[in-house]
N, C-alpha and C positions, 0 to 999 in steps of 0.2 A: 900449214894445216897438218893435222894428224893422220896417219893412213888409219882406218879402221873399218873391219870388214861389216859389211851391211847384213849378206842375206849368199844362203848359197841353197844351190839345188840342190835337192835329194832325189834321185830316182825312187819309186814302189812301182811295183804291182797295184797296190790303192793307193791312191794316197792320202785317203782320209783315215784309213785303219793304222797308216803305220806313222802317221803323224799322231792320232790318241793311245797309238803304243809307248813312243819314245815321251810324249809328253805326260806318261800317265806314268812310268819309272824312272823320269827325273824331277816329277815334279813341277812343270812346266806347266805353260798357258797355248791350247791350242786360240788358234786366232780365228778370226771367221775369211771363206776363202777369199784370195786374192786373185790377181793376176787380170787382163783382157775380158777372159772368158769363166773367172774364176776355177781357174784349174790347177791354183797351187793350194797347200794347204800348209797354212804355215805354223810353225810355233815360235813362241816369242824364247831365247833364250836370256837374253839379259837385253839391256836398253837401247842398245847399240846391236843386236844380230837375231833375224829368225832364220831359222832352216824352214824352205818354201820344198814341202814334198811334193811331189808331181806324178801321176800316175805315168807309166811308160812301158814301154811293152818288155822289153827284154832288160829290165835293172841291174846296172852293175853296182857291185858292195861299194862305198867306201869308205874311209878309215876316220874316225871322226869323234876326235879327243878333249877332254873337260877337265879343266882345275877347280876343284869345290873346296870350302871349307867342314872341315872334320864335321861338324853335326850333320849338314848336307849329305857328304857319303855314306853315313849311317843310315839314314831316312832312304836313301839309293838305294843302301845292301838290304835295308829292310823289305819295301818294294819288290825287289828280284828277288825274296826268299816267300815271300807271302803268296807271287804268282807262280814261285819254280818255275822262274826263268833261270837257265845256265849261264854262270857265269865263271871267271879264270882271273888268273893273273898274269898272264903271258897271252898273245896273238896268235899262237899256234896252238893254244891250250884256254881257250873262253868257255872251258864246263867243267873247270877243274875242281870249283869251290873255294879255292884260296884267293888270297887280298895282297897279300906279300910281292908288291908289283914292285919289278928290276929298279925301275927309275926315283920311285918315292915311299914314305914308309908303307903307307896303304895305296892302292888301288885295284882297278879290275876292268876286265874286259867283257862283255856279250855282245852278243849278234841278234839280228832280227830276221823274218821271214825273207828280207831281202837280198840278206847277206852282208849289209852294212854291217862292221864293227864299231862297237863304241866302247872309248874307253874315257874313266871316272878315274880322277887323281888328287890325293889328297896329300898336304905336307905333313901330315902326324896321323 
């Protein structure tokens, strides 16, 4: 059998704001809630993984990175230029405005009210 990751937790502050955040600037599918007591809120990433955010009292950031195809990270950069959300192309620099990320032709990094980073990566 395949390893393949399911579902991870996200810490927020809400978690219903900042799962229609991240799924409203990549273009995603929030889900309707899950969990026991319906306490996560997930979004569907691809077929195979949602990020299940979770309201939590003290959230720590984390780092939480995406390989897209070219038209994809366009419609992304589009997105974060439409809502002036800051974005970078380096981890210590996610408001820079640049795409020119270290590891591939385009990418980029921003952050949310949580502090989670996320970073979009594309091969051209």
């Amino acid at each position: 059998m395949t390893v393949t990751l399911n579902h991870t937790i996200v810490p927020a502050a809400d978690n219903g704001r900042a799962a229609r955040f991240f799924a409203d600037i990549m273009g995603l599918e929030c889900l309707p809630p899950a969990g026991a007591r319906g306490h996560f809120a997930p979004v569907r990433v691809n077929d195979s993984l949602t990020l299940d955010y979770m309201t939590a009292e003290d959230p720590q950031g984390l780092h939480l990175a995406f390989d897209v195809d070219p038209a994809t990270f366009d419609r992304i950069l589009a997105r974060l230029r439409e809502r002036a959300v800051p974005y970078g192309n380096h981890p210590t620099t996610p408001d820079n405005g640049r795409v020119d990320h270290p590891l591939c032709p385009r990418g980029l990094f921003f952050t949310d009210e949580n502090r989670h980073l996320y970073e979009v990566m594309s091969p051209e």
